[in-house]
C-alpha positions in Angstrom: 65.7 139.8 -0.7 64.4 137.3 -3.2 68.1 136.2 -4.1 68.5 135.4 0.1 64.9 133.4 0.0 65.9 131.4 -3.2 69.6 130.4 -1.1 67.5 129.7 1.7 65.3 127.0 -0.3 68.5 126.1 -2.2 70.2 125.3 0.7 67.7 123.1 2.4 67.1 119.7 1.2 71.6 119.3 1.4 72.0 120.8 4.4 69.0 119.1 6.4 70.1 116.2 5.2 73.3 115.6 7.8 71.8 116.5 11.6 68.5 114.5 11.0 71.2 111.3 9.1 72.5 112.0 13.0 69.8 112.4 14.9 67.9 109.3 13.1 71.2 107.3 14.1 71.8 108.2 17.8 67.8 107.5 18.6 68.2 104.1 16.9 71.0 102.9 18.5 69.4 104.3 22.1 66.3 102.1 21.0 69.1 98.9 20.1 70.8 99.6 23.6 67.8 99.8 25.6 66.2 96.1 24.1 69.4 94.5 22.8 71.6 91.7 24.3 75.2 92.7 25.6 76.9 91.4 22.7 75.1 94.2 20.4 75.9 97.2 22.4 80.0 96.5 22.1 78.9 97.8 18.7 75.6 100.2 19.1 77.1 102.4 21.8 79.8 103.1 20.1 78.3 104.2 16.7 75.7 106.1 18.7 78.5 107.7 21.0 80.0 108.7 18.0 77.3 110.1 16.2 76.3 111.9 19.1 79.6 113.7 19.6 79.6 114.5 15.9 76.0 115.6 16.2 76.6 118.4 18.9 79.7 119.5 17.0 77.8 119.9 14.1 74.8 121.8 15.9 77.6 124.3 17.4 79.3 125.2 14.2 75.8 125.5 12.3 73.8 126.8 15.6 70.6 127.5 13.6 70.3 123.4 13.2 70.2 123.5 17.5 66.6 124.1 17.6 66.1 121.0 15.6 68.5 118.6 17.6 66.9 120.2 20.9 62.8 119.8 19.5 63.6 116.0 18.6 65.2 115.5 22.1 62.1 116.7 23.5 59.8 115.3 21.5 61.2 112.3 20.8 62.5 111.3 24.4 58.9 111.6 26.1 57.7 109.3 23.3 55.4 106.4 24.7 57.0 103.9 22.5 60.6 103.8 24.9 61.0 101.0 26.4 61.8 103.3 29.4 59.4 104.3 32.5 58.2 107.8 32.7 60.1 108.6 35.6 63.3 107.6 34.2 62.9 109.4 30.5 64.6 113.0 32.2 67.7 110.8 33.0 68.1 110.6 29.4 66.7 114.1 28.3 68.8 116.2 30.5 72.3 114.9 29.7 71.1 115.1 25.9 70.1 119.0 26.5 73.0 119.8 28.3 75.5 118.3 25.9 73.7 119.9 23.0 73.6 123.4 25.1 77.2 122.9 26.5 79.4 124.4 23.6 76.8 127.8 22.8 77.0 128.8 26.6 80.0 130.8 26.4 79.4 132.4 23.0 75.8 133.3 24.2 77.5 135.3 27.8 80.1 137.0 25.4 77.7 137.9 22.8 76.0 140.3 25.6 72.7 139.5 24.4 71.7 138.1 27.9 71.8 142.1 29.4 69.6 143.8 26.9 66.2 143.9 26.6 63.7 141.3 27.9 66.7 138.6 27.7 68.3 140.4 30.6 64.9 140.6 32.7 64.1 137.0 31.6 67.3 136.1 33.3 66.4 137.7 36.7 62.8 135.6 36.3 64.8 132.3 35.9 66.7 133.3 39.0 63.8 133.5 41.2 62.9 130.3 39.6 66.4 129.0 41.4 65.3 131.1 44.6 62.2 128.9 44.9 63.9 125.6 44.9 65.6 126.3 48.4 61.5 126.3 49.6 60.4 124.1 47.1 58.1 120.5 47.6 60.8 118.9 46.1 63.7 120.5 45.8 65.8 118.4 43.7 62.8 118.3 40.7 62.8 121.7 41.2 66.2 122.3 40.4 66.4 120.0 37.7 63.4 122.0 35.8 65.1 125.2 36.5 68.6 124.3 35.3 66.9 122.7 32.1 64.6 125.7 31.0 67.7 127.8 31.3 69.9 126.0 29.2 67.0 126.2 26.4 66.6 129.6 27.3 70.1 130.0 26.7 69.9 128.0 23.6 67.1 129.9 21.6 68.8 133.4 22.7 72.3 131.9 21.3 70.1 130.9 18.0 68.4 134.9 18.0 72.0 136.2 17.7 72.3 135.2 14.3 69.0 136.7 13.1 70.0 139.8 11.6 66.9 139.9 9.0 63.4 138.4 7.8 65.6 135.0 6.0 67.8 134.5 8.8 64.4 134.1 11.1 62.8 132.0 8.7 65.2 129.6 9.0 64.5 129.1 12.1 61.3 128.5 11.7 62.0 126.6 9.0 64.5 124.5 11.2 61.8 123.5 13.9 59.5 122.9 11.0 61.5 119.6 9.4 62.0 118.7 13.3 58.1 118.6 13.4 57.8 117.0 10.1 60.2 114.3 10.7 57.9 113.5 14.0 54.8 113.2 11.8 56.7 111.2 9.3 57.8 108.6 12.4 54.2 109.0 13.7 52.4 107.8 9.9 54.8 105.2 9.7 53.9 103.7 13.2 50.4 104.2 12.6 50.6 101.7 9.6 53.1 98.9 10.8 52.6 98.9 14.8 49.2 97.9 16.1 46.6 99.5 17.8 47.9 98.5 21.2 50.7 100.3 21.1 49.6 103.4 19.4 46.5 104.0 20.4 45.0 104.8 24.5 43.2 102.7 26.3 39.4 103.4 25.8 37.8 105.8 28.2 34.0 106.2 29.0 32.7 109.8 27.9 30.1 109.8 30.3 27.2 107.8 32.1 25.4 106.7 28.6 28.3 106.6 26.3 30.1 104.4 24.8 33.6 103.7 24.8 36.7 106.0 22.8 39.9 105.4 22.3 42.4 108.2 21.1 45.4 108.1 18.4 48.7 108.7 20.8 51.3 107.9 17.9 54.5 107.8 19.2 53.5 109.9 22.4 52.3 108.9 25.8 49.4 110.4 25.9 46.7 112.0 22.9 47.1 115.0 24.1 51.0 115.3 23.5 49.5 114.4 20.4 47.7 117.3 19.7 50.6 119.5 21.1 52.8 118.4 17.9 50.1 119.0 15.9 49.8 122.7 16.9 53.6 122.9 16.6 54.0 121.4 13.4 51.3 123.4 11.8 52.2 126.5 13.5 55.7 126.6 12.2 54.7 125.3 9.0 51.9 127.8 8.3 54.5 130.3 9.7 57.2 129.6 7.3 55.1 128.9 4.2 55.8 132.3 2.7 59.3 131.8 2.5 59.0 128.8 0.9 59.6 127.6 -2.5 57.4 124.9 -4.5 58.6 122.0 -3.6 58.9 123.0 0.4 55.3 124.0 0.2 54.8 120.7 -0.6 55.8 119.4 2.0 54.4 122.0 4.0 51.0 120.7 2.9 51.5 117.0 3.1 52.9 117.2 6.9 50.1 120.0 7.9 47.7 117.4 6.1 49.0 114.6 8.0 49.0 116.4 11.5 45.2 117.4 11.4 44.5 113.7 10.1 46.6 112.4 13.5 44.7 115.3 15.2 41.3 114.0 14.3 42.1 110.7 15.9 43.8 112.1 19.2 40.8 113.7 19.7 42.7 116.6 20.7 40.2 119.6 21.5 42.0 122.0 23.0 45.0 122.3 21.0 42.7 122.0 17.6 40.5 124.8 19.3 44.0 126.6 20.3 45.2 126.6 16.1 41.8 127.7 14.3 41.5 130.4 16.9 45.4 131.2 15.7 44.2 131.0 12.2 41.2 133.2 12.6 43.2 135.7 14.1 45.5 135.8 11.3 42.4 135.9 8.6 40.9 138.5 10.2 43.7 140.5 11.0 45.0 139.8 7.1 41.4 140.5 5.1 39.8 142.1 7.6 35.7 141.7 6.9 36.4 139.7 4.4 38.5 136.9 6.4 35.6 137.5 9.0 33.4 136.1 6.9 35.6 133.3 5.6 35.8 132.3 9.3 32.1 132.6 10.0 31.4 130.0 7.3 34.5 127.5 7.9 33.0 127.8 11.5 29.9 126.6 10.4 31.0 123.8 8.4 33.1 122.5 11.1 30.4 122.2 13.3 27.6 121.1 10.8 30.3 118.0 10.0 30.6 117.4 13.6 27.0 116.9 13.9 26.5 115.0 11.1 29.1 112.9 12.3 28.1 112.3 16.1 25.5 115.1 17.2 26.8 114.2 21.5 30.3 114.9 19.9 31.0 118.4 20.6 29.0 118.4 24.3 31.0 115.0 25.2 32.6 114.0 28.6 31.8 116.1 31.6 31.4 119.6 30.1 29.9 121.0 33.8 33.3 120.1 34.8 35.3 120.7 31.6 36.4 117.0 32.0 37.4 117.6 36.0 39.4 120.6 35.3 37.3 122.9 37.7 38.0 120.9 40.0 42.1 121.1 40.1 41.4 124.6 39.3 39.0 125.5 42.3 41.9 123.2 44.5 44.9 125.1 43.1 43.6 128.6 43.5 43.2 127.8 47.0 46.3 126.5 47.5 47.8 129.9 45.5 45.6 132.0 48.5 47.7 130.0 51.3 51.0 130.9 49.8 50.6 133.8 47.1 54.2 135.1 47.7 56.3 132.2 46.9 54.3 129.4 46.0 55.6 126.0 46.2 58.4 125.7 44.0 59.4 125.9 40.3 57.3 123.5 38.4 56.0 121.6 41.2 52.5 122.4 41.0 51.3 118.9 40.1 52.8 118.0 43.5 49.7 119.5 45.6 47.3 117.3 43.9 48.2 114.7 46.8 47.1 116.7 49.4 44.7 114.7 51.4 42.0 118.2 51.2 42.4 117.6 47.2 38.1 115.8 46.5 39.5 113.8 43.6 41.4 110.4 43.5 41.2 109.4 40.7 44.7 108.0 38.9 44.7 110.7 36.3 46.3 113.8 39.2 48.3 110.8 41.2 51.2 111.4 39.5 52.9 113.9 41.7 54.5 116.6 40.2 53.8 115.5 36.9 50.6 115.8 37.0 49.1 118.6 34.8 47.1 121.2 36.3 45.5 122.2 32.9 46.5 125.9 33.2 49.6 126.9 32.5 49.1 130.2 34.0 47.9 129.0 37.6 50.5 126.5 37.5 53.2 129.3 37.1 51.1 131.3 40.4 51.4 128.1 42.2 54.7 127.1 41.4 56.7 130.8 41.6 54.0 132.8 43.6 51.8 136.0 41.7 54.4 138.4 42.1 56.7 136.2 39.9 54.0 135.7 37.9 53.0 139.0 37.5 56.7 140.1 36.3 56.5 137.0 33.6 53.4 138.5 32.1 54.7 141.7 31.9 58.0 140.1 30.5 55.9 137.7 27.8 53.2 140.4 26.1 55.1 143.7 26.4 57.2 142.7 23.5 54.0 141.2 21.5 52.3 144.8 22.2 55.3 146.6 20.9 55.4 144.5 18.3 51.3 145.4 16.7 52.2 148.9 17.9 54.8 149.7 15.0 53.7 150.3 11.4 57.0 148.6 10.0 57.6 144.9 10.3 60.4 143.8 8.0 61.1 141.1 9.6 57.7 139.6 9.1 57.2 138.5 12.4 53.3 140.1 13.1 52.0 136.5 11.3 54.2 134.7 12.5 52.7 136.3 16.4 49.3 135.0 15.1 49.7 131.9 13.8 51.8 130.6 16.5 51.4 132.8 19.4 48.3 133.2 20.2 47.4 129.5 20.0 49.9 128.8 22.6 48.3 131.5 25.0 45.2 130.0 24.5 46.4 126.2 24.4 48.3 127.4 27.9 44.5 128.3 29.4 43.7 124.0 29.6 47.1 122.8 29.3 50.3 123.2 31.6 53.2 122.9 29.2 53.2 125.9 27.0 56.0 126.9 29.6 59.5 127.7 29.4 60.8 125.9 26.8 58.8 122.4 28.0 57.6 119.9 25.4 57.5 121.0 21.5 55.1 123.7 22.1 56.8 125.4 24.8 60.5 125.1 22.8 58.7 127.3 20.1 57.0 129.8 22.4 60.5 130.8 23.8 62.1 130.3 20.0 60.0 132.9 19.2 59.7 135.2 21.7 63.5 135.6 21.9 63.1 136.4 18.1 60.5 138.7 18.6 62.6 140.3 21.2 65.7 140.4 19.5 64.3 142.4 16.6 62.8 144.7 19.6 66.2 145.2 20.9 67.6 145.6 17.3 65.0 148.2 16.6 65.1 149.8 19.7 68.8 150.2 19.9 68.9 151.6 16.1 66.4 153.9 16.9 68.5 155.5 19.5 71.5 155.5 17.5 69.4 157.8 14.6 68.3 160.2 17.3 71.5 161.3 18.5 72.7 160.7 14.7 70.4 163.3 13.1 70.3 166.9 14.3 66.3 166.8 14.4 66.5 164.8 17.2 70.2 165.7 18.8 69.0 166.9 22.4 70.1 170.6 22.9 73.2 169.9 25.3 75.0 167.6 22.4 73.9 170.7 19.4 75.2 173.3 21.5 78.4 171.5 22.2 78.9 170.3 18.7 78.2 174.1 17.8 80.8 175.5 19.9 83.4 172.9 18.4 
């Protein structure tokens, strides 16, 4: 085992070193393209056409670098800095995930792994998802969200094939780490060179007697997505840190450094509530009393510095309201009573904020479907109805339960659970897009389930195989017929 973890390290810096070359290239010449002159794309398009193809051939041969490729495309594309409007960034996100999902789709049917397990159950959930865009608000959104949250699903499962053991998961995680890193790498650097206009939001009142705050966005359109990359980044990285070596601890420590620094400045509550709580878990779950207490007093500090620092800070904005979110909540449940069956279509939900009964207008949910309804699990009973949503529950935490059930975990994937889990279940209680494969966060929540489930199905499957293997567990049809041969 050590001699895999010392190729893995070995292997790392080289062969990380040609997708993100790629990746860095095809981004810069799609920021040329989009603010350059004619004359300059005869040569930009080209090169990044190029690089592209290259790129997607390269992710095919060496499918563990996918989850890289397809975490940049997410993150990178829904970046604030594009000179692109919001409603146009899918037209360049979709194609990207498609070409990059194109090549695995046949290797992932004939692998098989799509009828075993939860993969094969997942599947009939992403069908219904289908079903509901004949009825949905708008169909063609709809349809586009369902056909991109399969491919990834697709993707991740093609990625889990490979994992036959704790190394080959790790470098997966490992994988999506760099692709998080090289985001908080692009977001210091824009944080020193650009100005404040451009990376920073535009100040918002915290209530009647404050004054005004402005949030860190980076390289995002919002300081929220901010705080989603951080609980990424730091998820991974804190997930991947025992198979690390020296110098990628390093690293591990800079970015995770950096990412609570950026945090700080987003302001990002609930996804820097989300992480600690994931990191408690873990502590507690790890030492015990003793990681109890080590909680207990970080706890304290925390809020002792947050005091010291502002004492309105923690009890800021609307708190009654938890910043207007009982109010989309108290609308979207009612709207789940008028159609609990089917609800209004896959990933819609933002679309029945512009009902004329909805009491708020204010700009933040007129955005049509994609405005957030701060709960990813209501928006799944709004968008695909409770029964659907139901069978997803069952689907998402049977294999976590299996998982804490068995003594054995050689795969090491019980921390990993913790650290990057559980914040995403809480994170998905105020934010909306913890969900099939959406944004950074939701691309490792299905990255990791599949890997959780595959090592299910693995164990499951060998299981059976020792039963009918060893006489002690050979029912008594197969021993009396192997007796009388």
């Amino acid at each position: 085992m050590f001699a895999a973890e010392e190729r893995l390290n070995q292997r790392s810096p080289t062969m990380g070193i040609m997708p993100i070359v790629g990746i860095a290239v095809v981004m810069f010449a799609m920021l040329v393209a989009s603010t350059s002159p004619r004359s300059a794309l005869i040569i930009v398009v080209p090169v990044g056409a190029a690089t592209l193809l290259w790129l997607v051939r390269y992710t095919a041969l060496n499918r563990q670098w996918l989850i890289t490729a397809l975490l940049l495309n997410e993150m990178l594309l829904s970046s604030g800095l594009l000179p692109i409007a919001e409603d146009q960034r899918p037209m360049l996100r979709y194609p990207l995930t498609f070409m990059f999902c194109l090549p695995i789709l046949i290797p992932v049917l004939r692998s098989g792994v799509l009828l075993k397990g939860g993969f094969k159950y997942y599947a009939l959930y992403l069908a219904w998802c289908f079903v509901s865009v004949g009825y949905s608000l708008l169909p063609v959104y709809s349809a586009g969200r369902a056909i991109g949250s399969t491919l990834l699903f697709m993707a991740c499962a093609s990625m889990v094939v490979e994992v036959e053991d704790r190394d080959s998961g790790q470098r997966l995680i490992r994988n999506y780490f760099i692709g998080g890193a090289i985001v908080m790498a692009l977001t210091a650097a824009v944080f020193v060179w650009l100005p404040r206009t451009m990376t920073w939001s535009q100040p918002q009142l915290w209530d009647d007697t404050r004054s005004f705050l402005s949030r860190f966005q980076g390289i995002f359109g919002t300081p929220n997505q901010m705080g989603e990359a951080m609980l990424a980044t730091v998820g991974a990285g804190l997930a991947f840190w025992p198979s690390a070596n020296r110098n990628w601890r390093r690293v591990i420590g800079v970015t995770v450094a950096a990412a609570f620094v950026f945090e700080g400045l987003a302001d990002s509550r609930s996804s820097f509530l989300a992480i600690m709580m994931g990191i408690v878990t873990y502590l507690v779950w790890r030492y015990r009393a003793r990681g109890l207490l080590i909680c207990m007093g970080l706890g304290a500090m925390l809020a002792l510095a947050a005091t010291m620092i502002d004492p309105d800070y923690i009890t800021r904005g609307d708190i009654g309201t938890l910043t207007g979110r009982s109010e989309v909540w108290d609308f979207s449940i009612r709207s789940i009573k008028d159609h609990p069956i089917l609800g209004f279509g896959y990933e819609v939900e933002g679309q029945i904020l512009k009902s004329k009964y909805f009491s708020s207008w204010a700009l933040l949910w007129d955005e049509g479907p994609r405005s957030s309804l701060h709960n990813g699990y209501i928006a799944r009973m709004v968008g695909v109805g409770v029964p659907a949503f139901l069978f997803w529950c069952w689907l998402f935490f049977r294999s976590w339960i299996w998982l804490f059930r068995q003594q054995e975990d050689p795969w090491n994937l019980k921390p990993i659970a913790l650290l990057i889990m559980i914040p995403l279940v809480i994170l998905n209680m105020s934010e909306s897009t913890a969900m099939d494969g959406r944004a950074s966060v939701g691309l490792l929540g299905l990255l990791i389930w599949c890997l959780i489930e595959k090592y299910r199905v693995a164990a499951t499957e060998a299981e059976a195989i020792r039963r009918i293997a060893e006489p002690a567990y050979r029912p008594p049809v197969i021993a009396a017929l192997r007796g009388a041969s």
